[in-house]
ChimeraX commands (.cxc) that place a marker at each C-alpha (Angstrom):
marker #1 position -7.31,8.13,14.25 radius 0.5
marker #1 position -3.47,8.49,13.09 radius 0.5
marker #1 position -2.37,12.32,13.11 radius 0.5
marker #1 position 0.39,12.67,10.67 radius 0.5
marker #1 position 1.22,14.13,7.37 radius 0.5
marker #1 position 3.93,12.78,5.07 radius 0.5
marker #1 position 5.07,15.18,2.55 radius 0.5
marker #1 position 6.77,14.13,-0.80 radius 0.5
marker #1 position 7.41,16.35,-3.79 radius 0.5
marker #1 position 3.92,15.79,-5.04 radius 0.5
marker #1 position 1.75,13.91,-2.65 radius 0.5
marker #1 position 0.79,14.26,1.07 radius 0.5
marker #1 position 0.31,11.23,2.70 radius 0.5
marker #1 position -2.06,10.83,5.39 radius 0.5
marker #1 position -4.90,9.03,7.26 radius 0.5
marker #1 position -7.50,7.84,5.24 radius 0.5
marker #1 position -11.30,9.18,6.42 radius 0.5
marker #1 position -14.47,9.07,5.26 radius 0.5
marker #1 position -13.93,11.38,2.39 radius 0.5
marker #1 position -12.06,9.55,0.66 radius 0.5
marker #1 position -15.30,6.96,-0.49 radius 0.5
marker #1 position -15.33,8.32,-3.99 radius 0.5
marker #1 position -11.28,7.73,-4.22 radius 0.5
marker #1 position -11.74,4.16,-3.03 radius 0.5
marker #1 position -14.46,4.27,-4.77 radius 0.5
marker #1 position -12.98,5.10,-8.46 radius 0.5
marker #1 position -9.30,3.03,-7.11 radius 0.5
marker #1 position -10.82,-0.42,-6.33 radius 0.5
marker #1 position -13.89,-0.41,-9.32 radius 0.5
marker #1 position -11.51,-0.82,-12.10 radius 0.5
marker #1 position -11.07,-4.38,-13.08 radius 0.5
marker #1 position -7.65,-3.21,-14.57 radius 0.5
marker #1 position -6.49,-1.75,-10.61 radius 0.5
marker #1 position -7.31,-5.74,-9.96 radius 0.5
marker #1 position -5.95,-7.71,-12.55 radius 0.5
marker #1 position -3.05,-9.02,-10.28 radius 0.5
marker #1 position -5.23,-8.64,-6.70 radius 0.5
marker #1 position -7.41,-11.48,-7.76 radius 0.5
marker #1 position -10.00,-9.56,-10.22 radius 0.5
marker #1 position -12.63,-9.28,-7.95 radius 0.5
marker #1 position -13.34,-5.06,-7.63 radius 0.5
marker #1 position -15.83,-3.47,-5.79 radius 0.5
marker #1 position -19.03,-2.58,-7.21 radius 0.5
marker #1 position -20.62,-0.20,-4.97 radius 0.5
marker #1 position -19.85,3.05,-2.52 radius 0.5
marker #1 position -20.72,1.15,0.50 radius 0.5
marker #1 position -18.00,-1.15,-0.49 radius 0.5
marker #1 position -15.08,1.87,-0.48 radius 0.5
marker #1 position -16.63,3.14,2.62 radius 0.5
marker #1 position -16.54,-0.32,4.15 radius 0.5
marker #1 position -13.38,-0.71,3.40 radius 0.5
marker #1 position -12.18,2.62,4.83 radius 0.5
marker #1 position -14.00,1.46,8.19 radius 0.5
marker #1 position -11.93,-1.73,7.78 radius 0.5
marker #1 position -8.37,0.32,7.89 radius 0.5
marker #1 position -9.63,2.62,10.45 radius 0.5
marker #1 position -10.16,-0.19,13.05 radius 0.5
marker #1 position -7.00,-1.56,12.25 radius 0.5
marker #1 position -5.09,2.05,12.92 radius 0.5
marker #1 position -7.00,1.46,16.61 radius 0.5
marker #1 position -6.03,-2.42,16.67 radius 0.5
marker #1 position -2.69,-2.41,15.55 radius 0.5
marker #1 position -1.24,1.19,15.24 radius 0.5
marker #1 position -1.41,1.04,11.51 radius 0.5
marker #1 position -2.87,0.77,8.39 radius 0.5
marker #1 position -3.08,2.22,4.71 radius 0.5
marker #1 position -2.76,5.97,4.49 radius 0.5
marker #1 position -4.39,8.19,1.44 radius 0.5
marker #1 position -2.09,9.75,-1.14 radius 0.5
marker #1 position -3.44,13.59,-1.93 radius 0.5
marker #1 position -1.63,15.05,-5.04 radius 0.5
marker #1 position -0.73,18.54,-3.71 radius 0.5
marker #1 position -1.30,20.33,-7.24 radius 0.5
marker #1 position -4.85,19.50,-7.59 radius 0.5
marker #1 position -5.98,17.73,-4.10 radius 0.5
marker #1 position -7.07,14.82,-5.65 radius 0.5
marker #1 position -7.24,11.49,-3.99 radius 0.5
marker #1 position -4.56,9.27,-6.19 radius 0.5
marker #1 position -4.37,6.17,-4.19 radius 0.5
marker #1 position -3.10,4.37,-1.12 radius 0.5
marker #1 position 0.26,3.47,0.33 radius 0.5
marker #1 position 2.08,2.80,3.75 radius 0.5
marker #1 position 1.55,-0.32,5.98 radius 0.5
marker #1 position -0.23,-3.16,6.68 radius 0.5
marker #1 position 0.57,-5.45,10.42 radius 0.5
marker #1 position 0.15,-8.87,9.18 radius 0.5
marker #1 position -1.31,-10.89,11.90 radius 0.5
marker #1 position -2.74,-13.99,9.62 radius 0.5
marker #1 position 0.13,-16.51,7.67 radius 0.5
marker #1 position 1.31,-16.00,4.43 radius 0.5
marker #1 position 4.50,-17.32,3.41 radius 0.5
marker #1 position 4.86,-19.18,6.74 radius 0.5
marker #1 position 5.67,-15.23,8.19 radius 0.5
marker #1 position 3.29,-13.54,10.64 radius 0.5
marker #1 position 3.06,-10.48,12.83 radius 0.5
marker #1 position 5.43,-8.31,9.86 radius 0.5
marker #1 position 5.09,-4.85,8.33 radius 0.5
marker #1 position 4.08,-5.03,4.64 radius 0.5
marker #1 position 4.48,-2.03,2.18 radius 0.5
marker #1 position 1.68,-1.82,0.15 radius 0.5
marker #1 position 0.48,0.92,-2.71 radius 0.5
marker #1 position -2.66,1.24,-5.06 radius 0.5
marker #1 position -2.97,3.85,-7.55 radius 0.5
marker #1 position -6.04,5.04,-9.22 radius 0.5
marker #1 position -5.08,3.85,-13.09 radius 0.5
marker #1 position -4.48,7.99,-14.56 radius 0.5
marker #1 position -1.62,7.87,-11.94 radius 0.5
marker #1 position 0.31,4.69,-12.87 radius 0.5
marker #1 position 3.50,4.95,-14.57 radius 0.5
marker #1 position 4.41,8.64,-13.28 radius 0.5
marker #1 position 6.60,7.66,-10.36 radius 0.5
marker #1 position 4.69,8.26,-7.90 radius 0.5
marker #1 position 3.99,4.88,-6.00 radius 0.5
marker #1 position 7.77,5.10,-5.76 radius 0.5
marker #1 position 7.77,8.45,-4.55 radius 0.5
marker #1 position 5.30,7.58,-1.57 radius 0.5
marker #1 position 6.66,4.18,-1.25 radius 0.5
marker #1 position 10.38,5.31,-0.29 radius 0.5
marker #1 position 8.68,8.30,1.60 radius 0.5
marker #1 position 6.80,5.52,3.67 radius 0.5
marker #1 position 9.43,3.32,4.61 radius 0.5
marker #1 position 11.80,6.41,5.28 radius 0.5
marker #1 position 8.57,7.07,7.98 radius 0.5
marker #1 position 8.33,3.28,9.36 radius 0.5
marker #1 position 12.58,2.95,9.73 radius 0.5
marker #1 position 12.80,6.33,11.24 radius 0.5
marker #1 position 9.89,7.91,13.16 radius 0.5
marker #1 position 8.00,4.41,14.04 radius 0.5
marker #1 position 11.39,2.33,14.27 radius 0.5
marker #1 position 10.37,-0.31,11.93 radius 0.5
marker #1 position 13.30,-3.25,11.70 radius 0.5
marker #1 position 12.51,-4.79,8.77 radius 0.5
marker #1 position 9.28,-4.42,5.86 radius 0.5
marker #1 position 8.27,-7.09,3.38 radius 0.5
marker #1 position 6.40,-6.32,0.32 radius 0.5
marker #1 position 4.90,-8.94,-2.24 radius 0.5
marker #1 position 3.32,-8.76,-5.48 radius 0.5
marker #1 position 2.56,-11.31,-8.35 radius 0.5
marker #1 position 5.42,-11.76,-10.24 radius 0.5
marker #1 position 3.05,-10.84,-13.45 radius 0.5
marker #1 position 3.14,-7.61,-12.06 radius 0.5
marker #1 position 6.31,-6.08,-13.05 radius 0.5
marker #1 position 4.92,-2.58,-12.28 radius 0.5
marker #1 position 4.89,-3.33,-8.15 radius 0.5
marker #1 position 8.37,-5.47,-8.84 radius 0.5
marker #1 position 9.83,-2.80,-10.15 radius 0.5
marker #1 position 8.51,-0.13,-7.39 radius 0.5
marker #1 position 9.77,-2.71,-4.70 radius 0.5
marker #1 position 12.98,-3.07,-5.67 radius 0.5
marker #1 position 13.48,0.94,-6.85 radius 0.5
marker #1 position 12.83,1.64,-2.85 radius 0.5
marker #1 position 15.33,-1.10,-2.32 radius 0.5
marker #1 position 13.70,-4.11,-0.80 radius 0.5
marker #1 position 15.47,-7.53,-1.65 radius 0.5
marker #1 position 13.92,-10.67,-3.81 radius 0.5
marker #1 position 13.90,-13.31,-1.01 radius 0.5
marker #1 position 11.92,-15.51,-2.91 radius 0.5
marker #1 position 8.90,-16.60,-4.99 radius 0.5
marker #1 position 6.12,-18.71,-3.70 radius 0.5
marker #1 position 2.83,-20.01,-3.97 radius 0.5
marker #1 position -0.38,-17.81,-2.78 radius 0.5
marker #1 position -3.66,-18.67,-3.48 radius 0.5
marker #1 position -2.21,-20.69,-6.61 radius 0.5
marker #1 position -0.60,-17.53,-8.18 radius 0.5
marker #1 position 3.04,-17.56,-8.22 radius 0.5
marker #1 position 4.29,-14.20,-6.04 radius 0.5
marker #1 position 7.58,-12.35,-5.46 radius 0.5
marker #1 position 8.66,-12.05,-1.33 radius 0.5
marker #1 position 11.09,-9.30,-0.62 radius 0.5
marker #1 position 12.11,-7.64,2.31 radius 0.5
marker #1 position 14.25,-4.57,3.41 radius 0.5
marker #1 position 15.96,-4.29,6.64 radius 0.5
marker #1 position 16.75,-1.23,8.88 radius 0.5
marker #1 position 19.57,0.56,7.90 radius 0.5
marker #1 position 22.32,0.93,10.81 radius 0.5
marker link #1:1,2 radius 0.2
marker link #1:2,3 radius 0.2
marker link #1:3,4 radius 0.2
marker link #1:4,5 radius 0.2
marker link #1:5,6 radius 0.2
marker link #1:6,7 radius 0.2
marker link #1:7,8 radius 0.2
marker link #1:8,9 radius 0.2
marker link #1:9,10 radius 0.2
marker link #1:10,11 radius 0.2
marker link #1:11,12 radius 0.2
marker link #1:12,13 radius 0.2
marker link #1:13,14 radius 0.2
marker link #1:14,15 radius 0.2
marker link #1:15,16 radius 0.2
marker link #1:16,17 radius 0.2
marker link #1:17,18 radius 0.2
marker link #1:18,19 radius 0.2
marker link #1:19,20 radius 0.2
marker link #1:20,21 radius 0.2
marker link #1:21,22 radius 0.2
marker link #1:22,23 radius 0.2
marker link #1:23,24 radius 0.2
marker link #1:24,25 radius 0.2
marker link #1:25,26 radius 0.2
marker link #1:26,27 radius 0.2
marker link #1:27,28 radius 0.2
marker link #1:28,29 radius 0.2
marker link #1:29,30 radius 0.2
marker link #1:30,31 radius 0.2
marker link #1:31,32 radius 0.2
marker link #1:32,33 radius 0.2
marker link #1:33,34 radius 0.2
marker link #1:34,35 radius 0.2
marker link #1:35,36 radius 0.2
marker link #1:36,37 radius 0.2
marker link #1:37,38 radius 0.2
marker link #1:38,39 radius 0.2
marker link #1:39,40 radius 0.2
marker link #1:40,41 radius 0.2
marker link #1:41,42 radius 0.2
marker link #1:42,43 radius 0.2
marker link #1:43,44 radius 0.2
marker link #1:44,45 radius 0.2
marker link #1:45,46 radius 0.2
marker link #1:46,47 radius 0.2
marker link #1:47,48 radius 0.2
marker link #1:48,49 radius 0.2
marker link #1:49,50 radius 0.2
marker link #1:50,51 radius 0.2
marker link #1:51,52 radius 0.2
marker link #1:52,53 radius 0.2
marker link #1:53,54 radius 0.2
marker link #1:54,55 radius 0.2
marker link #1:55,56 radius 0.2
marker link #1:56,57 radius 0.2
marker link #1:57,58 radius 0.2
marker link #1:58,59 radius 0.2
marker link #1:59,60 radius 0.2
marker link #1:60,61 radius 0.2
marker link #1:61,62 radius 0.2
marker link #1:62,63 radius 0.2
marker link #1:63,64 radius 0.2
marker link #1:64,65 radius 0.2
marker link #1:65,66 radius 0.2
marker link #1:66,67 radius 0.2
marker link #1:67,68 radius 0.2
marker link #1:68,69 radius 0.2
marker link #1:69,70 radius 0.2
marker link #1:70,71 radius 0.2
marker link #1:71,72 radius 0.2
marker link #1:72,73 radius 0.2
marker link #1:73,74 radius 0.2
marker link #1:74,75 radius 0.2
marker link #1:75,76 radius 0.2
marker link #1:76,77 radius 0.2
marker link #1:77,78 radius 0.2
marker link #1:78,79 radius 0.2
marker link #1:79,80 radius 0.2
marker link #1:80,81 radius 0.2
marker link #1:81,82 radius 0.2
marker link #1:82,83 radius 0.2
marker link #1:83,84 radius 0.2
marker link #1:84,85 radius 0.2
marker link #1:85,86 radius 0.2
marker link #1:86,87 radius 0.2
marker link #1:87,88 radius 0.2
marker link #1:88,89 radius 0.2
marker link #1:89,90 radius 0.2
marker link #1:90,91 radius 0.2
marker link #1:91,92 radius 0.2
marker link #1:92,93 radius 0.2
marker link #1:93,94 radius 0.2
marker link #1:94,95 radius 0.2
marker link #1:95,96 radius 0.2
marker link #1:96,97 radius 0.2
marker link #1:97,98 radius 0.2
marker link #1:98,99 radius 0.2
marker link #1:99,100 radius 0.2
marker link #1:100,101 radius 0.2
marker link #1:101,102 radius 0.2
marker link #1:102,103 radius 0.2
marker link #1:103,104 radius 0.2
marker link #1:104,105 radius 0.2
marker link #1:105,106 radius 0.2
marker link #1:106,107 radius 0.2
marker link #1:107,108 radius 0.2
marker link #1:108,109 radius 0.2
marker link #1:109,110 radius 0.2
marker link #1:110,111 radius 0.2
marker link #1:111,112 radius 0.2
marker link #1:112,113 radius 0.2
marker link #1:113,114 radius 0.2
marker link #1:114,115 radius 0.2
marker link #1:115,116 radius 0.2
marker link #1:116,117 radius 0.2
marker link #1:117,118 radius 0.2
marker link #1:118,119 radius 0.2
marker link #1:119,120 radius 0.2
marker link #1:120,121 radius 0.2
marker link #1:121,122 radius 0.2
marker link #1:122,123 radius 0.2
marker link #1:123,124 radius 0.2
marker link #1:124,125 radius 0.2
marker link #1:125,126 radius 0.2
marker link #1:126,127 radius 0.2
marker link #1:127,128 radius 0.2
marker link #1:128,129 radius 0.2
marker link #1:129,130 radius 0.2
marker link #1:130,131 radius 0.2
marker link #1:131,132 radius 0.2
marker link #1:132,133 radius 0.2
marker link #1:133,134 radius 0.2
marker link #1:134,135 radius 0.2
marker link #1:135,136 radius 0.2
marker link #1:136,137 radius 0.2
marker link #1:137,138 radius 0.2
marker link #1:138,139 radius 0.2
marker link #1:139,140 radius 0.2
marker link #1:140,141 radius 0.2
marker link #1:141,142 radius 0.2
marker link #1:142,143 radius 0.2
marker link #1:143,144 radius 0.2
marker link #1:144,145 radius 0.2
marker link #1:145,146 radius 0.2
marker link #1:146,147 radius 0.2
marker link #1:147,148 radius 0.2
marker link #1:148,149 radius 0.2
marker link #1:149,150 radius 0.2
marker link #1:150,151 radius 0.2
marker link #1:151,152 radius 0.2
marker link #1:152,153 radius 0.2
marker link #1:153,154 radius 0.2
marker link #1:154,155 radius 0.2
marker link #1:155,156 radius 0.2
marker link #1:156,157 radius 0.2
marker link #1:157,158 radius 0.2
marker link #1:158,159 radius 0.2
marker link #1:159,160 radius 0.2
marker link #1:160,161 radius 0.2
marker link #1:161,162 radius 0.2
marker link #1:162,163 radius 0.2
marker link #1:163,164 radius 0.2
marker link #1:164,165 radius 0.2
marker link #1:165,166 radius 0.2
marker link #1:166,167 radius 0.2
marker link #1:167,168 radius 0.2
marker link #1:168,169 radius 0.2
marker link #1:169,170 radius 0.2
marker link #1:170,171 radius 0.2
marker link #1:171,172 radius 0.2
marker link #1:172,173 radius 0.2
marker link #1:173,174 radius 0.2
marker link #1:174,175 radius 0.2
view
């Protein structure tokens, strides 16, 4: 299991566990959380905890994976962000870092998958010497454009994925 705590002005940031289910849980049930992931959202708890065994194994496999967002006020489970090692082709790119985020739909619009996002890639560039992140989203989704490009990753370009037209952007290490 990853040992590490990321601290933001509002969130901690940190391994997701088994406790989180119900966060998953209430995240990835809501159709509207989905709209631009392909509208297909889980339906049961096995399905969160399933998918929280999922990124475990990849923290063993690959170092890695997506970490919980706590809001410090209250404790509550608000989402995910951090990393994802791409090992399957998309884009014609494998083996790359992706920046990823998914907020439970109360949290949206407040900042805070920026917050987290920047706080994440400040992590991957600095303590685990990242040289370069990519991040995608539907180009629908204005919401994830606009958090990409406020934590300063670059349009490259827009292609084709699974017949929806999506954004790829990137961000380099800083020198």
């Amino acid at each position: 299991m990853m040992d590490f705590m990321i601290e933001t002005e509002r969130c901690y940031i940190r391994a997701l566990n088994a406790g989180d289910a119900g966060g998953i849980f209430e995240l990835d049930s809501n159709p509207n959380v989905h709209k631009y992931l392909g509208n297909n959202p889980i339906k049961t708890l096995a399905e969160a905890e399933n998918v929280i065994e999922l990124i475990t194994q990849q923290y063993k496999d690959l170092g890695i994976g997506r970490w919980a967002i706590i809001e410090k006020s209250t404790g509550n489970f608000v989402g995910w962000t951090g990393f994802k090692y791409i090992v399957e082709p998309i884009n014609n790119h494998v083996n790359y870092y992706d920046l990823g985020y998914r907020l439970i739909e109360g949290y949206w619009g407040k900042g805070i998958a920026t917050e987290t996002a920047k706080a994440c890639l400040k992590y991957g560039f600095e303590v685990l010497n990242f040289d370069e992140v990519y991040g995608i989203c539907d180009v629908e989704n204005n919401g994830s454009k606009n958090v990409l490009q406020k934590c300063g990753l670059q349009l490259i370009e827009t292609f084709d994925y699974d017949g929806v037209s999506h954004y790829w952007m990137k961000m380099e290490k800083k020198e």
